[in-house]
N, C-alpha and C positions, 0 to 999 in steps of 0.2 A: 573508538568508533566515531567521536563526535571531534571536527576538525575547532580546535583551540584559539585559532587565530584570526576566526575571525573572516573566512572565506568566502563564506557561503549565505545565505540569509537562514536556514537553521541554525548555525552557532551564532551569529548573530542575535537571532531570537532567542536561545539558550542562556547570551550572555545579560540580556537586560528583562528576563521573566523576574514578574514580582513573584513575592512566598505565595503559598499555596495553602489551602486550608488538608488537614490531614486526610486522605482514603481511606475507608470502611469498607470492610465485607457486607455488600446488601444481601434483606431480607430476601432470600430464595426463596421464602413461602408463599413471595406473591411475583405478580409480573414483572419481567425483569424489561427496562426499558432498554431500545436501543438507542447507541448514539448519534448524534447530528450526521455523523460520518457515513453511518449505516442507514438512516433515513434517508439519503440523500442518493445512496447508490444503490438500494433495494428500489426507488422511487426511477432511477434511472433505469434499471431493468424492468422496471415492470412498463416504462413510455417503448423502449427498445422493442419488447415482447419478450415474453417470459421464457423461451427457447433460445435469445439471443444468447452469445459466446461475449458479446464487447467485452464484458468485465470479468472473464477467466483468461489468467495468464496461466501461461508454459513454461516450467523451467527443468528443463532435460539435462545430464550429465552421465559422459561416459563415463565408467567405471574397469578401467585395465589393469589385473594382474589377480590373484586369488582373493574372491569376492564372497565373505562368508553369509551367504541370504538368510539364514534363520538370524543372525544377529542385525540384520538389514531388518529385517518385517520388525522383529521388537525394536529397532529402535524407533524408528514411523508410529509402532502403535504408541509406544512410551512418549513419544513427542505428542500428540494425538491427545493421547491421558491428562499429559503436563498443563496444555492450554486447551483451556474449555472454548476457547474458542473455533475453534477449528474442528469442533463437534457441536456447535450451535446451529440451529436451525431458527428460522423465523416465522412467527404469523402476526396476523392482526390483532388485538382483543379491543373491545371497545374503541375502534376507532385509531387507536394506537398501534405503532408497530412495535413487537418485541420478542427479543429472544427466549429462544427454549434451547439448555441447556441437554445435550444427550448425552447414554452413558456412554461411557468410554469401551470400546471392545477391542478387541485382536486384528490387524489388519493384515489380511491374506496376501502374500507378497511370491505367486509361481512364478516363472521364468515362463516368459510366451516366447516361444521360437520362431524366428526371421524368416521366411522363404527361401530360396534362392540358394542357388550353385558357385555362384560365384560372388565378392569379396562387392563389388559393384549393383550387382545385383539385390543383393540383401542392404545395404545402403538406400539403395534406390525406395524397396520394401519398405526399409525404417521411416524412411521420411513418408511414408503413405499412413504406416501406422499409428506415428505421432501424431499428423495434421489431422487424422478421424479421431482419435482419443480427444484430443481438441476442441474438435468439434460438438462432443456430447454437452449440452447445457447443464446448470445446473440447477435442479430446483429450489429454491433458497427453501422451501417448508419441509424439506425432508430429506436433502442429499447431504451429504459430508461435505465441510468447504474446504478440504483439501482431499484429493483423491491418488493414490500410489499407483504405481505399474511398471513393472521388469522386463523390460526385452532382451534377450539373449543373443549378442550380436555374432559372437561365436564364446570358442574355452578360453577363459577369463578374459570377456570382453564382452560388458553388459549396458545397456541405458539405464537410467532410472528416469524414471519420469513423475513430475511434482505437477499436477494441476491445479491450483488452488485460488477461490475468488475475492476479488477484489475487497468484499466486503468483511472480509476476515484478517486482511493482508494490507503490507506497506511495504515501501524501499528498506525501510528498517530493519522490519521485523523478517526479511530475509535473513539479514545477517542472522539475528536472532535464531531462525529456524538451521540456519544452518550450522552455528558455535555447536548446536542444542542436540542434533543430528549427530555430528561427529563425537559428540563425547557419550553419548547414548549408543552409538553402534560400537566405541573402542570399548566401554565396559560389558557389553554383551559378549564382547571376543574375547576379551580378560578375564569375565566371570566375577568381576568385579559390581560392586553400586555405582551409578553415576556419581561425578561429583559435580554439580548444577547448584546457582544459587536456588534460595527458597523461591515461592511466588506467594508472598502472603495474601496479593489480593488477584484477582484475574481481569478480563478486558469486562467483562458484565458489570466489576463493580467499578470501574471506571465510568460507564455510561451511564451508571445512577451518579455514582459524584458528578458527572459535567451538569446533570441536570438541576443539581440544587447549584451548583457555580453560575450556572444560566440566570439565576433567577436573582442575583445580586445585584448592590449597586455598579460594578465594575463593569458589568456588563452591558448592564443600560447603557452606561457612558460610555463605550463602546461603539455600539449600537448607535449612539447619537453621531456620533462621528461617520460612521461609514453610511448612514442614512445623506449626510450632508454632502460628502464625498462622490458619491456615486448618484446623485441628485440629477437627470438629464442624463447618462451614459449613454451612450448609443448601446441597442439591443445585440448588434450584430457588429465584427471585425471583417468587412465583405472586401479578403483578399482577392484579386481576378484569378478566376479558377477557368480549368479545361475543360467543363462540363456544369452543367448547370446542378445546384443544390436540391436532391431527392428530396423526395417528402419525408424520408424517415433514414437515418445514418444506421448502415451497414458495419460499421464499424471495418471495414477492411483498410489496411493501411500498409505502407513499407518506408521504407527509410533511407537517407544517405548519410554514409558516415563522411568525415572532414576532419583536415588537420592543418594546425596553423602554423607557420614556423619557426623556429626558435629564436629568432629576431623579432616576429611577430607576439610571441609570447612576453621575451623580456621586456618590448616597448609597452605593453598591456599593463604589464604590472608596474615599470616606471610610472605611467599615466596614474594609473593607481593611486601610488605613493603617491605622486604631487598632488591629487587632486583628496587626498586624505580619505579616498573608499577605497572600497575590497575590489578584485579583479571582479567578481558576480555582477558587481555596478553597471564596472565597465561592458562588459559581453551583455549585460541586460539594454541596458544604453546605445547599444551599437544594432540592437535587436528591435527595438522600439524606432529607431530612425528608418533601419528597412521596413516596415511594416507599412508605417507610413508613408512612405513614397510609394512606395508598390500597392497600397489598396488606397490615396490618396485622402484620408481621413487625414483629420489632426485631433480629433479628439478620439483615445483607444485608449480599451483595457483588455490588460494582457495577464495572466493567472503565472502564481507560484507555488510550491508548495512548501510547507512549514511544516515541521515533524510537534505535533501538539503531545510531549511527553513529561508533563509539570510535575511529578514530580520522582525520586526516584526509582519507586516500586514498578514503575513503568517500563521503567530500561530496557529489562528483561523479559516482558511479554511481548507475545504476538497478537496484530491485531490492526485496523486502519488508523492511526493516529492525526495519519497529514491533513492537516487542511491548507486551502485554497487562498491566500490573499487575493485578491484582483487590484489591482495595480493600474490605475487610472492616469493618464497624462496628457494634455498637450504636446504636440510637436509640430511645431508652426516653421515654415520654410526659413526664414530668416536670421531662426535661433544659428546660433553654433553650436559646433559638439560638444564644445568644454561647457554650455551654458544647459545646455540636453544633460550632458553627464550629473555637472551639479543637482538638476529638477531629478534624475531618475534618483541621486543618493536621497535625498530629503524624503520623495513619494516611500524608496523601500522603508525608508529608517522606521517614517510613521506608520506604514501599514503595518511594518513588525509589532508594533508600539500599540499596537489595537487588534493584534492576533488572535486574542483570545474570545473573540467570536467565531463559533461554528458557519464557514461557509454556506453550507445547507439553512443555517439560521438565516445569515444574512438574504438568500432569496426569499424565506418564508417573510420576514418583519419587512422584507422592501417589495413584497410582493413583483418578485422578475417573472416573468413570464416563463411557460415552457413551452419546449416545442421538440418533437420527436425527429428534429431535420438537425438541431443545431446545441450544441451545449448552451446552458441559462449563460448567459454576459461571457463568462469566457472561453472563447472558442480556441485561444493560440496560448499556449503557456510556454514558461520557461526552467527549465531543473536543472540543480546543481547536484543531486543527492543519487548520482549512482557509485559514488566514490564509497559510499555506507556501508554498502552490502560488502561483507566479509566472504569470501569463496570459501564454498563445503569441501573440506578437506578430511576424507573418509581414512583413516591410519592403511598401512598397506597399501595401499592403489592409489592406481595415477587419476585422478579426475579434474575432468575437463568439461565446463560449459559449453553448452552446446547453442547458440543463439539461433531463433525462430528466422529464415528468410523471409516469411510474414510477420506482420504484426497486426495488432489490431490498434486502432485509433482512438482513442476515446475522444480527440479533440482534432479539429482540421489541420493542426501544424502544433508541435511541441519540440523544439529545442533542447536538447540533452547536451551540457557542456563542462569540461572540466573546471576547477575552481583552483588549483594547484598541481605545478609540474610541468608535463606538455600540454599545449594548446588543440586537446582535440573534443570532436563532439558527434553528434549523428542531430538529424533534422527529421523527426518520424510526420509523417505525412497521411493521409484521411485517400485514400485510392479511388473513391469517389467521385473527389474533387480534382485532383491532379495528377497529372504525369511528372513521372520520372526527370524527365528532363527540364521541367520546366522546376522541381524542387532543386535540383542542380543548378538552375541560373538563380536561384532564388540561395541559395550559401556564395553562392562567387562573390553575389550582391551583397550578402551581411558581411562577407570577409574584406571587400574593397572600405564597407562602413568601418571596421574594425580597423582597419590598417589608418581609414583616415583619424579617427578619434584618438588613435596610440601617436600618431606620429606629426599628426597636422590638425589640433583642437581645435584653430580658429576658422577652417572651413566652413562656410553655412552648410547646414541641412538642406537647402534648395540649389545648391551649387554641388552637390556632388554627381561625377558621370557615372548612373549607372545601366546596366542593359534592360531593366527594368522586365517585367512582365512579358512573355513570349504572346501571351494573347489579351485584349483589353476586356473580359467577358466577364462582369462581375458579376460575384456569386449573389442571386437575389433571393432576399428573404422571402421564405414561404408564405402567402397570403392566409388572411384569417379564414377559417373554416364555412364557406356561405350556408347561409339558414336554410332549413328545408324546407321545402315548399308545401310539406303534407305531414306535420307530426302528427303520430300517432294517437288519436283523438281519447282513448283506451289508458296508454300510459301519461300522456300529459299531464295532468291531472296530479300521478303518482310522483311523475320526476319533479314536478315544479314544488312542491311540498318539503322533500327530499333536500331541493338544491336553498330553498326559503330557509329551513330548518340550518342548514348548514354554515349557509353567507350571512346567516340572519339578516335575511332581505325578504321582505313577506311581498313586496311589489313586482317578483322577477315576471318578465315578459318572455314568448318565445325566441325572441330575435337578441334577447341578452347575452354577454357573451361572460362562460363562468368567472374566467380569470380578467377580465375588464371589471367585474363585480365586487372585484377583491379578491374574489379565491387562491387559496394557496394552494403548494403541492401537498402540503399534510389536508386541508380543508378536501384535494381531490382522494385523496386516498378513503378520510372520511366519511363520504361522498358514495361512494363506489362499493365499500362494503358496507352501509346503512344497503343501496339498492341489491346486492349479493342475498341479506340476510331476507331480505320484504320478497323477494322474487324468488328465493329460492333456487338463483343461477347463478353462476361467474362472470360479473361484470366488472372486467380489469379496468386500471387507472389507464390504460391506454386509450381504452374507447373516449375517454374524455378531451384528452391530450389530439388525440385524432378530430373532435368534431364538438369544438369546445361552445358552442352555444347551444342554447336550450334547446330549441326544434331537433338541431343535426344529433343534436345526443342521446333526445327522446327515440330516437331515426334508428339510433345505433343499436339504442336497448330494445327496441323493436326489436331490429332484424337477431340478437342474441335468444330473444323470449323463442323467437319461432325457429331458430337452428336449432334449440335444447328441448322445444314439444319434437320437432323431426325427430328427433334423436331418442327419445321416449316413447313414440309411436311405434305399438306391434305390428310387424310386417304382416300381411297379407297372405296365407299360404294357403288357402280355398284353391 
């Protein structure tokens, strides 16, 4: 599963992880912490809104030829059983976010039958019924995070359908799900025990072990490093976009695939070899030069991910592992590509080299700001790791992945590129922000940068011709929340106390703004259920994230106090 040579910045990181102190089974008798991973993306859905889709993915597969469905449902539930997580659910306690473990039960697995007369028609149907299955949110305090469902396309010719969120899931632990799947549904048809390794420990006691890892010297120094690093980052990658940056990200997105050509490819990997890095370098390097020309920055941070799985017992669970490097650099007009290429190996080598901070950490200790329009610092990332996922191969039947014509965005632009073989990739795009056509001149643009870095290193950065940006309208960052002009004279009082106790700021003013204050996103969650428990109502970390100074958020909790007496109020029926 894990490419050996050195390709990609996961093997990479795999190949230079120091030892690791041993995994334990935590104490299940008390609250079970969740990980930086899972703080970070429960903390994202709840700025999104708690109905949002952004972070459930879709993974459909036909299923043609005799399809035994009773050894299909056990295998889903037995996979289900297998990893506790994908039967976790989440709440608060004290302030903290953490998992609740649920029991494992039976997953009902009918065949829903397709509409339609004709062969087109029910086609048509499917695609209506996947994108609303889709569509249902999930609520992280009490739904399953992975959810089943059988379409019956005709006699033996079925969908399956995998929904499962973010916060449970990785590029990885597809594979995973899916090795786990197929040998779970062939001993169901065999009558057979599966034959699966053990799981001595599960993702829960993972997220207790990072948290005593956290608290080491290793970490600090870490910590101290990426504090220095990303010191002055600019907030924002303000690509020129088709439309101006909403206040709050929709998550709707689509994508262009691309391929390079086999001359293209083998000049990549020559470049490679002379320049003593991995092709990832290269196509990162050549990705960082367009970036910047096109949004005319020279100082950018661009996100990767790193599969955080230290130590073996890990291999084989499912669960969020990846974290996020942000990858910081200059690219000044003047440089060359070879002198671009060189800075991008050195920036990957060290951020690999300092991995072992939780993403989600790094915004809470560097206090990055959030904002419900924009990802914290990295808005554009770049992956090598769909080469991981191993395809579900069900014994008997032909199956075939079925890829979403939508997608959903977590990020304005994300790069999906091969690391070995052919030179191909897709460029998933935020629908928001851009058109279609204009991501289209925006891959001609990275391919013309790639072709000059393989083949002409001594070109400047500032001398290459490209078509640049079909429109000059740069996406502007959303302005800070203005003060209200009339808080709530009633709650004031209550929030400022609330927000004091919190920032351990006993001087907060109305016009303070919480995250100028210091606050964090664990400090807003904090925050938010202190005033949930006093008020006796649901006041999400959104509202804060939406009207993040004192007044506007006193303003906010206002207007929640008196939607929730409305709503308590006996009608009138004299």
């Amino acid at each position: 599963m894990v490419n050996k040579d050195l390709t990609d910045p996961l093997a990479q990181w795999l190949a230079m992880a120091p030892g690791q102190a041993d995994m334990e089974v935590a104490d299940r008798t008390r609250p079970l912490p969740a990980s930086a991973a899972q703080r970070g993306l429960w903390l994202a859905q709840q700025i999104s809104g708690e109905r949002s889709t952004g972070y459930v993915v879709r993974h459909a597969y036909r299923l043609r030829g005799h399809l035994h469905i009773d050894a299909l449902a056990s295998g889903v539930s037995k996979l289900i059983e297998r990893h506790e997580i994908l039967r976790t659910t989440f709440t608060v306690v004290d302030g903290e976010l953490t998992q609740r473990i649920e029991p494992a039960t039976d997953v009902p697995l009918d065949p829903i039958p397709i509409p339609g007369t004709t062969p087109e028609q029910r086609l048509a149907a499917l695609d209506q019924m996947l994108a609303s299955e889709v569509r249902r949110p999930v609520d992280l305090e009490s739904d399953p995070m992975l959810r089943a469902r059988l379409f019956q396309l005709d006699t033996d010719d079925a969908i399956l359908l995998l929904v499962v969120h973010h916060i449970a899931n990785d590029a990885w632990s597809m594979g995973v799900l899916h090795s786990d799947l197929a040998e779970l549904y062939a001993a169901a048809v065999d009558a057979r025990p599966p034959q699966l390794p053990n799981l001595p420990v599960q993702y829960a006691d993972f997220a207790s072990w990072q948290h005593g890892q956290l608290s080491g010297p290793e970490a600090t120094e870490q910590l101290a490093y990426w504090r220095t690093r990303l010191n002055g980052a600019p907030p924002l990658l303000a690509v020129p976009t088709d439309r101006p940056r909403p206040p709050v990200q929709s998550f709707a997105g689509g994508w262009i695939s691309f391929h390079g050509s086999p001359e293209l490819a083998a000049a990549v990997d020559a470049t490679a070899r002379g320049a003593a890095v991995t092709r990832f370098t290269v196509l990162l390097a050549a990705f960082q030069v367009v970036l910047s020309r096109w949004s005319g920055q020279h100082d950018l941070v661009i996100g990767t991910g790193v599969s955080q799985r230290p130590v073996p017992e890990t291999e084989d669970m499912i669960g969020p592992f990846t974290n996020v490097l942000p990858l910081r650099q200059t690219i000044r007009p003047e440089l060359t590509l070879a002198a671009v290429l060189a800075e991008s190996g050195t920036t990957l080598l060290t951020a690999l080299r300092h991995g072992e901070v939780p993403f989600e950490t790094l915004l809470d200790k560097l206090d990055v700001p959030r904002s419900p329009a924009f990802n914290p610092l990295t808005q554009v990332a770049i992956s090598s790791h769909e080469g991981l996922i191993e395809p579900l191969e069900l014994t008997g039947l032909r199956t075939d992945y079925l890829p979403a014509e939508q997608v959903d965005a977590q990020r304005d632009l994300t790069l999906f590129i091969t690391t070995e073989g052919a030179l191909t990739g897709r460029l998933a795009y935020a629908a928001d922000l851009f058109d279609k056509r204009t991501i289209a001149t925006l891959v001609a643009d990275y391919l013309t940068v790639l072709d000059a870095a393989a083949n002409r290193p001594g070109t400047g950065v500032g001398d290459l011709v490209l078509q640049g940006p079909p429109r000059k309208t740069a996406a502007p960052a959303p302005q800070p929340t203005p003060a209200s002009t009339a808080p709530d004279d009633t709650l004031l009082p209550l929030v400022r106390e609330a927000w004091a106790a919190v920032l351990n700021r006993p001087d907060v003013t109305p016009v303070d703004d919480f995250f100028l204050l210091g606050g964090t996103s664990m400090a807003a969650m904090r925050l938010c259920t202190r005033l949930s428990y006093e008020l006796g109502i649901r006041v999400p970390v959104r509202s804060l994230f939406g009207a993040s100074r004192l007044s506007a958020f006193t303003a906010r909790v206002h207007d929640l106090v008196a939607t929730h007496l409305s709503h308590d109020r006996p009608s009138d029926n004299r």
